[in-house]
N, CA, C and O of each residue as an XYZ file, in Angstrom:
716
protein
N     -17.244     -6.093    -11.928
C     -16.219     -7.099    -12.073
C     -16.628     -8.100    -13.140
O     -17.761     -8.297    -13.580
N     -15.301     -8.792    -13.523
C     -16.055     -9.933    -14.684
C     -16.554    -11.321    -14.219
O     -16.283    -11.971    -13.210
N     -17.191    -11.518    -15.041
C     -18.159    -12.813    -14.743
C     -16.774    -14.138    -14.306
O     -17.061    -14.866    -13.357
N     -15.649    -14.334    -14.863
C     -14.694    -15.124    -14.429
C     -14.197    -14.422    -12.765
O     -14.520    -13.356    -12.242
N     -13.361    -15.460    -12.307
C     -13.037    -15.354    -10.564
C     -12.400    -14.171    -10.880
O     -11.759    -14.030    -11.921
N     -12.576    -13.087     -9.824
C     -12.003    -11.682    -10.132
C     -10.480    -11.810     -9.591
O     -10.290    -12.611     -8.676
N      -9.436    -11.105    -10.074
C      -8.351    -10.762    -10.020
C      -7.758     -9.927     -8.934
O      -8.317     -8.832     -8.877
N      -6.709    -10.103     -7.964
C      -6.278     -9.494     -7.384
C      -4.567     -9.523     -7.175
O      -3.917    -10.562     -7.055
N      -3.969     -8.056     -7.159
C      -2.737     -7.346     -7.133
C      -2.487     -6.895     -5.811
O      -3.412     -6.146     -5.496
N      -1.631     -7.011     -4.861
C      -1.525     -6.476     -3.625
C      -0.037     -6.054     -3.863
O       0.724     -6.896     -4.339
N       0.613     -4.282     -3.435
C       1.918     -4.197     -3.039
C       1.419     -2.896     -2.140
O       0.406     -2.202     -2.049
N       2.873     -2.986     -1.463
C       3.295     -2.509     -0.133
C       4.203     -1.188     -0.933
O       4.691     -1.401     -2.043
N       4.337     -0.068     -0.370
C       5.350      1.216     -1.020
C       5.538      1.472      0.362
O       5.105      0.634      1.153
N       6.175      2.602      0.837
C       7.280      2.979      1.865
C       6.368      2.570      2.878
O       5.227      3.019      2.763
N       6.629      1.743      3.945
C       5.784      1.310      5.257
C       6.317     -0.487      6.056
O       7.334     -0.965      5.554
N       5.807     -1.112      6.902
C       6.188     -2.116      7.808
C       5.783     -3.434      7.424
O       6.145     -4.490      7.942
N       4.854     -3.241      6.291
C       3.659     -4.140      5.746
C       3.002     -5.005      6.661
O       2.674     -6.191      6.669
N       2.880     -3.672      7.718
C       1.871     -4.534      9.196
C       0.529     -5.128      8.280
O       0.041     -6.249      8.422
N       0.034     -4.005      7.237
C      -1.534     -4.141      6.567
C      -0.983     -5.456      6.078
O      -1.921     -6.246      6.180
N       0.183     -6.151      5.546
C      -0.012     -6.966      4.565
C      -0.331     -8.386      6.188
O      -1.261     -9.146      6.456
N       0.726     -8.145      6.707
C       0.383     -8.945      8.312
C      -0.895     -9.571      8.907
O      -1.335    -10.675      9.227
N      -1.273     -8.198      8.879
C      -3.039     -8.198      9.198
C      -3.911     -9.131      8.160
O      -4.835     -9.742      8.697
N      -3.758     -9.304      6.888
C      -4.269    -10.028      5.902
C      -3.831    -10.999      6.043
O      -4.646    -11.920      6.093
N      -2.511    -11.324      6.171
C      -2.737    -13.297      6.835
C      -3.498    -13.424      7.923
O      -4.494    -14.125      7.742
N      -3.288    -12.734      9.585
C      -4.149    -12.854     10.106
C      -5.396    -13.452     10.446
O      -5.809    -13.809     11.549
N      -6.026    -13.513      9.120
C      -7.088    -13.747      8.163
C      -7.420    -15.395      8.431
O      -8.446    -15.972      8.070
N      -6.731    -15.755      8.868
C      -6.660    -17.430      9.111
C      -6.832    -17.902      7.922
O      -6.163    -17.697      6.909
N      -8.097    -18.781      8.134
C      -8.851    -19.891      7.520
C      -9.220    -18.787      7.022
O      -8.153    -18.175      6.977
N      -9.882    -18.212      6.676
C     -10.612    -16.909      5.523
C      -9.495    -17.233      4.073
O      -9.821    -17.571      2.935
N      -8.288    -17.011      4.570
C      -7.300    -16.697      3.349
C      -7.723    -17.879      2.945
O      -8.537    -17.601      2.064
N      -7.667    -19.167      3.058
C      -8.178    -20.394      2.096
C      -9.579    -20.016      1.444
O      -9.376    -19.626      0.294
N     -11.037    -19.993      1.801
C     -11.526    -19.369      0.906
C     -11.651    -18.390      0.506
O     -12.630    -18.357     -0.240
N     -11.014    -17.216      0.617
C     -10.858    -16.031     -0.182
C      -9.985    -16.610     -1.481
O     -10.270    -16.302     -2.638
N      -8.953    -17.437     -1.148
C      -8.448    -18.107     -2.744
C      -9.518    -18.827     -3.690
O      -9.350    -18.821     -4.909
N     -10.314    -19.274     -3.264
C     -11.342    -20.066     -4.183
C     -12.212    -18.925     -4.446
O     -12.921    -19.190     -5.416
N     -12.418    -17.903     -4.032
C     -12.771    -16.977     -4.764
C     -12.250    -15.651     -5.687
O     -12.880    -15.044     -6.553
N     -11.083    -15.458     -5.266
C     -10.179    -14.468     -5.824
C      -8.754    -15.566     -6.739
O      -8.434    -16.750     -6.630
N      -8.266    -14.492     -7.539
C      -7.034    -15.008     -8.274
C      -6.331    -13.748     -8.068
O      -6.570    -12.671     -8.613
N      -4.895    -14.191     -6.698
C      -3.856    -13.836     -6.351
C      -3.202    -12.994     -7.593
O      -2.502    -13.905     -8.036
N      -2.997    -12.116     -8.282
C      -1.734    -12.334     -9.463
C      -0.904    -11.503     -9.108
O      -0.156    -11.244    -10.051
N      -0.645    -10.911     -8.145
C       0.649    -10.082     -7.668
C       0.698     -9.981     -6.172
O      -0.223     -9.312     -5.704
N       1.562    -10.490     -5.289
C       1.387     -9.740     -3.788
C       2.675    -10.054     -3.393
O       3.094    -11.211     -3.437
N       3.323     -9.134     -3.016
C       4.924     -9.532     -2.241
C       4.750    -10.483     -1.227
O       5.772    -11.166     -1.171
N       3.814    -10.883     -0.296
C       3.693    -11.771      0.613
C       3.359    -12.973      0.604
O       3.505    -13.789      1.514
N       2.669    -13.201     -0.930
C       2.549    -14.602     -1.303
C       3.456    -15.328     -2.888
O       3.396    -16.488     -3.294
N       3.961    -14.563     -3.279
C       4.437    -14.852     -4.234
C       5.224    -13.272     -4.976
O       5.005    -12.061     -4.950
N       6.322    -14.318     -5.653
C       7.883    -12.940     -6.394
C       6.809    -12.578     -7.941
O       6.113    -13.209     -8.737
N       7.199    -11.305     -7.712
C       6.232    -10.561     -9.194
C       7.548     -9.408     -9.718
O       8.594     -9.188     -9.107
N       7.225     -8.967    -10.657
C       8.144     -7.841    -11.533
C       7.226     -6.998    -11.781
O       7.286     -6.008    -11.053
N       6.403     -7.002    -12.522
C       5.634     -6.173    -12.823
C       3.999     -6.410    -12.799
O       3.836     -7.629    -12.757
N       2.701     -5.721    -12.809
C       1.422     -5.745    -12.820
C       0.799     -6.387    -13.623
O       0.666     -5.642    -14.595
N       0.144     -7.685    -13.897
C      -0.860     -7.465    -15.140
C      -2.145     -6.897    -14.816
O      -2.296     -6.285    -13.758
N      -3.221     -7.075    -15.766
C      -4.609     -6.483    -15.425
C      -5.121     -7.552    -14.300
O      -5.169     -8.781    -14.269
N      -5.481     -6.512    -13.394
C      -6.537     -7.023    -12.435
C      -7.915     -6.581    -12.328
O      -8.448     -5.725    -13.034
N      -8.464     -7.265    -11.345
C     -10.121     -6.060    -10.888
C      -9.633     -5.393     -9.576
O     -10.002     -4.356     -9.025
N      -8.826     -6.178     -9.292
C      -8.625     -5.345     -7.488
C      -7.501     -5.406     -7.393
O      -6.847     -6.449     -7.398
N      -6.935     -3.907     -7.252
C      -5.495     -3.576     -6.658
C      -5.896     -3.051     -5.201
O      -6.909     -2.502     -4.770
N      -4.692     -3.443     -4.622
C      -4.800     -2.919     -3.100
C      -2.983     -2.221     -3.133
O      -1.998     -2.509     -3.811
N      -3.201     -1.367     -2.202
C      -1.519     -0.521     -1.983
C      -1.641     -0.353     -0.350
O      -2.537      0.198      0.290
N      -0.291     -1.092      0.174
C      -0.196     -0.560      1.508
C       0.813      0.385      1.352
O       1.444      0.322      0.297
N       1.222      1.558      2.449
C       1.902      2.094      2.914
C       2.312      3.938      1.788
O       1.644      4.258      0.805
N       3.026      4.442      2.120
C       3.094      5.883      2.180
C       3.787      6.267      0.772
O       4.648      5.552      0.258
N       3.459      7.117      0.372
C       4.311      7.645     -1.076
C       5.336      8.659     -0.743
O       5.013      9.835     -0.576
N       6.638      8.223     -0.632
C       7.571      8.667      0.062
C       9.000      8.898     -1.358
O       9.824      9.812     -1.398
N       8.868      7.860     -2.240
C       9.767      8.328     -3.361
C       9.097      8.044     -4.715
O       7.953      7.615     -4.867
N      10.080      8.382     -5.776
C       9.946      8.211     -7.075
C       9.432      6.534     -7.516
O       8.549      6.333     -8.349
N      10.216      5.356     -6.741
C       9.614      4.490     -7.326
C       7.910      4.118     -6.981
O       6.942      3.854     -7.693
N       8.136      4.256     -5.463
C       6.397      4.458     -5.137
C       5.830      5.081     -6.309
O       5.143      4.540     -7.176
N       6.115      6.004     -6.249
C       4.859      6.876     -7.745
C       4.410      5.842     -9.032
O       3.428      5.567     -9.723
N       5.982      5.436     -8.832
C       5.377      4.668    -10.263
C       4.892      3.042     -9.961
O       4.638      2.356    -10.951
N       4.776      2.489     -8.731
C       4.184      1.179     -8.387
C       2.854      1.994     -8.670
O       2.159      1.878     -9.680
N       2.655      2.723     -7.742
C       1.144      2.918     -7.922
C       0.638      3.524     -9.108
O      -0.055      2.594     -9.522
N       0.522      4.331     -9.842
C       0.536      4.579    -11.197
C       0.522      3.199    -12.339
O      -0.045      3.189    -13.432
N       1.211      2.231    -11.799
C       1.177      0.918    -12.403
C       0.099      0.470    -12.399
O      -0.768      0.297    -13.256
N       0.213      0.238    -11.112
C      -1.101     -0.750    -10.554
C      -2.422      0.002    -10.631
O      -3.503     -0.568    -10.484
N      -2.278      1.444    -10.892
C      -3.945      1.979    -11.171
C      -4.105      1.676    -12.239
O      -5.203      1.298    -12.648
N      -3.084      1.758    -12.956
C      -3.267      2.132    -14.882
C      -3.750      0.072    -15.029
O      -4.130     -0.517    -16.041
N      -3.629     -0.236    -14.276
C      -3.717     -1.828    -14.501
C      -4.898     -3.168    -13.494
O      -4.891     -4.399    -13.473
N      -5.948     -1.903    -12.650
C      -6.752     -2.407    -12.368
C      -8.288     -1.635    -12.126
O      -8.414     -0.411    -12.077
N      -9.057     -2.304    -12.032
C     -10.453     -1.636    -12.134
C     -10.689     -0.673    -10.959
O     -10.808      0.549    -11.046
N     -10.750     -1.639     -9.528
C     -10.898     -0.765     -8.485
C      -9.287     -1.014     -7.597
O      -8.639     -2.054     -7.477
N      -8.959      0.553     -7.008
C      -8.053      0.664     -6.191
C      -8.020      0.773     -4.515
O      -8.455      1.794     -3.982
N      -7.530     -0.232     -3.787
C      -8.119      0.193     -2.362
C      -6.934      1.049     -1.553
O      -5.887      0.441     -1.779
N      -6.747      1.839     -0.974
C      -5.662      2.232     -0.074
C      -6.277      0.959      0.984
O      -7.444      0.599      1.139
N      -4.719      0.327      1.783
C      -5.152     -0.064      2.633
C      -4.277      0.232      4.103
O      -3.555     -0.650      4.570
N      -4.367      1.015      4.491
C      -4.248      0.609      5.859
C      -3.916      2.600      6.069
O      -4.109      3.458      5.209
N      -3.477      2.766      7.247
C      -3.449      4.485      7.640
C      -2.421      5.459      6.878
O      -2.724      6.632      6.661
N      -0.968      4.810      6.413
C      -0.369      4.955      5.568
C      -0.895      5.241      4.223
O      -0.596      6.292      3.656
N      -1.520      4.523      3.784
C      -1.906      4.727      2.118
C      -2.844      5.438      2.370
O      -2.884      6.390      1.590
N      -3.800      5.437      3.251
C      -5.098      6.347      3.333
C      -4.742      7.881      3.696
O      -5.162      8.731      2.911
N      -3.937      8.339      4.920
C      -4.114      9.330      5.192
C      -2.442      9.980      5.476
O      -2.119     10.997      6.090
N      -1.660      9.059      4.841
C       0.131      9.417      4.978
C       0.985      8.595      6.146
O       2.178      8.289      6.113
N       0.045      8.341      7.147
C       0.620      7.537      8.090
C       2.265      8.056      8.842
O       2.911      9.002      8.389
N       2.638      7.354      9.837
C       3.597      7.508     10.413
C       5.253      8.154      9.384
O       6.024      9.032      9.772
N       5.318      7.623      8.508
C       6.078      8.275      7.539
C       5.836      9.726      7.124
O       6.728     10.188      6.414
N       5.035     10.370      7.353
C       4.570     11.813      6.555
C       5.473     12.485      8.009
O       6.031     13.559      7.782
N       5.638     11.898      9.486
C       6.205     13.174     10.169
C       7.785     13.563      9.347
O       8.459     14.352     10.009
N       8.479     13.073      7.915
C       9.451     13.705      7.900
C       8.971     14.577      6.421
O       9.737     14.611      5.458
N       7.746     15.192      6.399
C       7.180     16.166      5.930
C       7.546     17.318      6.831
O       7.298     18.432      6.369
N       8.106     17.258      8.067
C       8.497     18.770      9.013
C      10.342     19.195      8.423
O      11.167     20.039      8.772
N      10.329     18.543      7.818
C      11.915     19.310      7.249
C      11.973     18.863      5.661
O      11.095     18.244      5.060
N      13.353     19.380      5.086
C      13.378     19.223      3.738
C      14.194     17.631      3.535
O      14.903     17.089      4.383
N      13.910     17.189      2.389
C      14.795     16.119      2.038
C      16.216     16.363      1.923
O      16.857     15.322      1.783
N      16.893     17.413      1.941
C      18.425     17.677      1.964
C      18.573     17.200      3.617
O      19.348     16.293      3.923
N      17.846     17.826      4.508
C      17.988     17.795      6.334
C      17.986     15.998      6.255
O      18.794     15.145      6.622
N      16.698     15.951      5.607
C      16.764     14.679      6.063
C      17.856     13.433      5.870
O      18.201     12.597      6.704
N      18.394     13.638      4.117
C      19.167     12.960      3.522
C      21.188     12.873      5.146
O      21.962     12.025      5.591
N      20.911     14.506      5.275
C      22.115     14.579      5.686
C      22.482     14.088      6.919
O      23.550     13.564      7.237
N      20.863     14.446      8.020
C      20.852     13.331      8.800
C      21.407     12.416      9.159
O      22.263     12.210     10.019
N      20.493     11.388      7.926
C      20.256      9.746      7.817
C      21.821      9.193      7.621
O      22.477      8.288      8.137
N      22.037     10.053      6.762
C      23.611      9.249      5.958
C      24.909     10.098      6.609
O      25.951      9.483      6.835
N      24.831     11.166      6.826
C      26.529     11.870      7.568
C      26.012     11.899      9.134
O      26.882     11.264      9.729
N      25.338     12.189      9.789
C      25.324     12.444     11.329
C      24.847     11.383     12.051
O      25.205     11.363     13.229
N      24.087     10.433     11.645
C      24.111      9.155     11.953
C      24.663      8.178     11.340
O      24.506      7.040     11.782
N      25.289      8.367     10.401
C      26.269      7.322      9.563
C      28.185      7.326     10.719
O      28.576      7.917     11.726
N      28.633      6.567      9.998
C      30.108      6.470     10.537
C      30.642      7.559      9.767
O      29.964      8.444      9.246
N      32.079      7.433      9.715
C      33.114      8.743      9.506
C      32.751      8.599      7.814
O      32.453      9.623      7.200
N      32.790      7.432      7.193
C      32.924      7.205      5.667
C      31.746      7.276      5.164
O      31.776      7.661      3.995
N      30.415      6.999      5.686
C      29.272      7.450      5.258
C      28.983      8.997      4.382
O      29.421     10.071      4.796
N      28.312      8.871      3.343
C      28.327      9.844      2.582
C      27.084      9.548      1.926
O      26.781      8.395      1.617
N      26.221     10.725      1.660
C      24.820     10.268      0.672
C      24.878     10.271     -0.368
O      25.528     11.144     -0.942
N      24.056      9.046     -1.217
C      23.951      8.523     -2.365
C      23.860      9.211     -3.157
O      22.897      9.962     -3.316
N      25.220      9.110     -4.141
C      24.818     10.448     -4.976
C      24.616      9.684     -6.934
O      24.788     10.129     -8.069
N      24.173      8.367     -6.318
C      24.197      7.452     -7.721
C      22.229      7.054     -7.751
O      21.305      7.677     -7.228
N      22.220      5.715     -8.636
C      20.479      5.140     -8.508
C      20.422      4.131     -7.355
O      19.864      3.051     -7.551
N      21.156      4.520     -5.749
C      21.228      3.389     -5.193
C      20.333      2.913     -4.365
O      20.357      1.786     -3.871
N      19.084      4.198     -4.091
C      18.309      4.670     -3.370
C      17.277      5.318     -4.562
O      17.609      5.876     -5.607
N      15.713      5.010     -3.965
C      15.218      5.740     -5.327
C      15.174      7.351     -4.943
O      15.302      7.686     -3.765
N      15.002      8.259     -5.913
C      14.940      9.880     -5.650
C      13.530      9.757     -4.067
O      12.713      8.838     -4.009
N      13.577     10.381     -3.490
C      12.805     11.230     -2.291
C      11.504     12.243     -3.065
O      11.874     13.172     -3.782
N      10.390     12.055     -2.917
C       8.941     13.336     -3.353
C       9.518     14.212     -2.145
O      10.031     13.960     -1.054
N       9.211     15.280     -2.815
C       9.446     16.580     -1.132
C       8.773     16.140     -0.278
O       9.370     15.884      0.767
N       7.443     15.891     -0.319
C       6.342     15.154      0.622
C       6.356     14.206      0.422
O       6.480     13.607     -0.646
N       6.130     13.606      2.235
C       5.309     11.975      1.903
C       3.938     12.172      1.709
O       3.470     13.276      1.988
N       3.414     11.527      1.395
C       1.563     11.846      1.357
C       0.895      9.994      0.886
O       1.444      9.021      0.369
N      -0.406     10.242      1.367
C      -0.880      9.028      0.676
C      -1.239      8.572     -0.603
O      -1.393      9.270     -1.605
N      -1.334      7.646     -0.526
C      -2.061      7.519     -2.198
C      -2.338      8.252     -3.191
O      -1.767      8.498     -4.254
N      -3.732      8.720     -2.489
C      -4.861      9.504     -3.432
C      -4.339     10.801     -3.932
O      -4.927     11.498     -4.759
N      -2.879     11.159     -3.226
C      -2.140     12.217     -3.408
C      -1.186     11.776     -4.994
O      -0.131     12.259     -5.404
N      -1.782     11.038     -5.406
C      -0.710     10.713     -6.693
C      -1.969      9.907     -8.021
O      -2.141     10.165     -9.212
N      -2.567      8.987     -7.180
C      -3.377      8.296     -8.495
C      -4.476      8.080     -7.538
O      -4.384      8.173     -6.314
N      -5.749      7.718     -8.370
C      -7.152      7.646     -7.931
C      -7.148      6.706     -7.472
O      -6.736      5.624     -7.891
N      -7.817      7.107     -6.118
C      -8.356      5.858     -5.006
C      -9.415      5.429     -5.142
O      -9.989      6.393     -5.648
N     -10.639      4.114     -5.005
C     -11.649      4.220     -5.145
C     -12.167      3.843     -3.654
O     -13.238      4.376     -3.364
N     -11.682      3.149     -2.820
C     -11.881      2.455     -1.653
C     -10.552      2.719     -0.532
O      -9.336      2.635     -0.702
N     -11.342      3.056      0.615
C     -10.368      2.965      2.240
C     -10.583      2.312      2.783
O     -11.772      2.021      2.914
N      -9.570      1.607      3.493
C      -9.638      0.518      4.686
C      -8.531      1.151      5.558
O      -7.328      0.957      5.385
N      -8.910      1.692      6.224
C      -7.768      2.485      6.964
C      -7.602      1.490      8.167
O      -8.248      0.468      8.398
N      -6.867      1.890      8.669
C      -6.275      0.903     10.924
C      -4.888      1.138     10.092
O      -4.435      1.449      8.991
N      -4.505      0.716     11.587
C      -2.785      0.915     11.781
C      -2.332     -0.679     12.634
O      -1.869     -0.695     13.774
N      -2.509     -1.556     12.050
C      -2.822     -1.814     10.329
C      -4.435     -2.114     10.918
O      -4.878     -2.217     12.061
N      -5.308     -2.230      9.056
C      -6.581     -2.656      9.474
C      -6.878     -4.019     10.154
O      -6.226     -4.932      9.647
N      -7.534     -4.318     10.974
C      -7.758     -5.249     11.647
C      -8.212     -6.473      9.981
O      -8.431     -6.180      8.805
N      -8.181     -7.674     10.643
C      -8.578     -8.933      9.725
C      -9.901     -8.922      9.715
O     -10.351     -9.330      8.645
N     -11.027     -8.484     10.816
C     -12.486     -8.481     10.298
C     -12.643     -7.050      8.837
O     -13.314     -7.028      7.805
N     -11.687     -6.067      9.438
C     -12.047     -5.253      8.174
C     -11.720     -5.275      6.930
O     -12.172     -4.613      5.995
N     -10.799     -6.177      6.959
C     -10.039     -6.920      5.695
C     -11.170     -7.613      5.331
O     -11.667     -7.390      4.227
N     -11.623     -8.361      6.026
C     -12.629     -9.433      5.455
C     -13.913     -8.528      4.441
O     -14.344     -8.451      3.290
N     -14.146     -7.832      6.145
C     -15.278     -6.786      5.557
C     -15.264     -6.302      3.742
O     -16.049     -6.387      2.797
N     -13.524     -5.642      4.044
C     -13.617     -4.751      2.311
C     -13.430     -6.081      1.458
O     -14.170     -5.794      0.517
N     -13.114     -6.886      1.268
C     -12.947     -8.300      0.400
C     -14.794     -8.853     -0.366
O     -15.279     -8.963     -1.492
N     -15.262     -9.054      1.077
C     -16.627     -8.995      1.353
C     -17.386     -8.401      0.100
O     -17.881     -8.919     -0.901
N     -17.228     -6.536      0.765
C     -18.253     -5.876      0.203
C     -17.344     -5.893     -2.020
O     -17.801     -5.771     -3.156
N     -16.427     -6.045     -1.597
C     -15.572     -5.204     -3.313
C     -16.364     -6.902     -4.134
O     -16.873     -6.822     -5.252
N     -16.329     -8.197     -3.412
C     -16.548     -9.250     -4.358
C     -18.177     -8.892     -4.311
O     -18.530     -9.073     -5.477
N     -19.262     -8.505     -3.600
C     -20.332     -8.931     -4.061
C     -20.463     -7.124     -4.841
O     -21.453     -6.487     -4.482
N     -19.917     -6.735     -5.394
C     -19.802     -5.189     -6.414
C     -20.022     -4.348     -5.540
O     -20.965     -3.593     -5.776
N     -19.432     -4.195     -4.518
C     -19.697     -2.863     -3.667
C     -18.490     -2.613     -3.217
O     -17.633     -3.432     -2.884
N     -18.421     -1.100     -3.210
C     -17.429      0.137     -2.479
C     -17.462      0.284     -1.159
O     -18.159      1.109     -0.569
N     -16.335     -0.910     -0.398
C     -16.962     -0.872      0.827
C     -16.769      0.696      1.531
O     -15.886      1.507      1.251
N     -17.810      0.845      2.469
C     -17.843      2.337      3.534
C     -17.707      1.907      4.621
O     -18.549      1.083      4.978
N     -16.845      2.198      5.377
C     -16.679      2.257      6.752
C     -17.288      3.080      7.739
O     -16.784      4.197      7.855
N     -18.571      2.712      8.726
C     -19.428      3.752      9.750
C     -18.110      3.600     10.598
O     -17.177      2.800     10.532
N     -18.392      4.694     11.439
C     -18.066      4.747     12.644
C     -18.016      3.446     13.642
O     -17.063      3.349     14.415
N     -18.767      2.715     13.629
C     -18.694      1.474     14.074
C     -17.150      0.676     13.893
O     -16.524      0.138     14.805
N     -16.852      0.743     12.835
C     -16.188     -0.111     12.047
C     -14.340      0.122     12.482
O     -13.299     -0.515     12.645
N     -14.994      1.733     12.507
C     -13.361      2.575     12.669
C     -13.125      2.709     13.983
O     -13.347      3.733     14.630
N     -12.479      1.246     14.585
C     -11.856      1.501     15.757
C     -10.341      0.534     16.418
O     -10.071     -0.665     16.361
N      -9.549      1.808     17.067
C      -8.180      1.114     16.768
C      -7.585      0.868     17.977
O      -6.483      0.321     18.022
């Protein structure tokens, strides 16, 4: 990381943003974690458009469409280290069970058989396109760091904050991983 206060990017892609939840949580931590970090993107603390360069991107939740691909693809192409955070970004999370049918089943579903009589699926940019699969992260751009929980607890938040500011890749023992 650079010798100035290191940089941090936080967004959320298809998911509840329990992980982002869990990081307020954080109490009194979140006050000095600001005197040590510089915020520059997070849907939960402040409105952003697009990425600048950071040292630390974090991504909650599941890669489920076209714009996901390209948040994250953003935010890799635009920071040093990448964390998945929470069970979603790490390992597909609760979103991947509509990996058991196709996106046509699903589309027709969502919008004609649970919709009213006039419901009809989007056949414009009103909705972003659907990946055949949901999958996590690492299934699209390079991960360097996991913090997995559903969502991760606030000590493990602390923990990966912890280990990424003094230059380390935090690892999670067995200890650590429990939900």
């Amino acid at each position: 990381m650079c010798d100035e206060k290191p940089t941090v990017a936080t967004a959320c892609l298809c998911g509840c943003s329990g992980c982002h939840m869990s990081f307020l949580d954080v109490d009194e931590y979140i006050k000095d974690l600001g005197k040590e970090v510089e915020f520059k993107a997070s849907h939960v603390i402040m409105d952003m458009k697009e990425f600048e360069e950071v040292d630390i991107g974090i991504l909650e939740g599941t890669v489920t469409n076209e714009e996901n691909i390209e948040v994250a693809e953003e935010l890799r192409e635009n920071c040093d280290i990448l964390v998945a955070w929470g069970d979603c970004a790490c390992f597909g999370g609760i979103m991947s069970m509509r990996n058991f049918d196709t996106v046509e089943n699903i589309l027709e579903e969502c919008y004609k058989e649970k919709g009213d009589d006039d419901s009809e699926i989007p056949s414009d940019d009103s909705i972003p396109t659907l990946t055949e699969k949901a999958g996590p992260v690492d299934e699209y751009v390079k991960v360097d760091a996991y913090l997995p929980g559903c969502p991760p607890s606030p000590e493990i938040i602390k923990y990966g904050f912890k280990e990424l500011l003094e230059g380390r890749i935090p690892k999670l023992d067995k200890d650590k991983l429990r939900y």
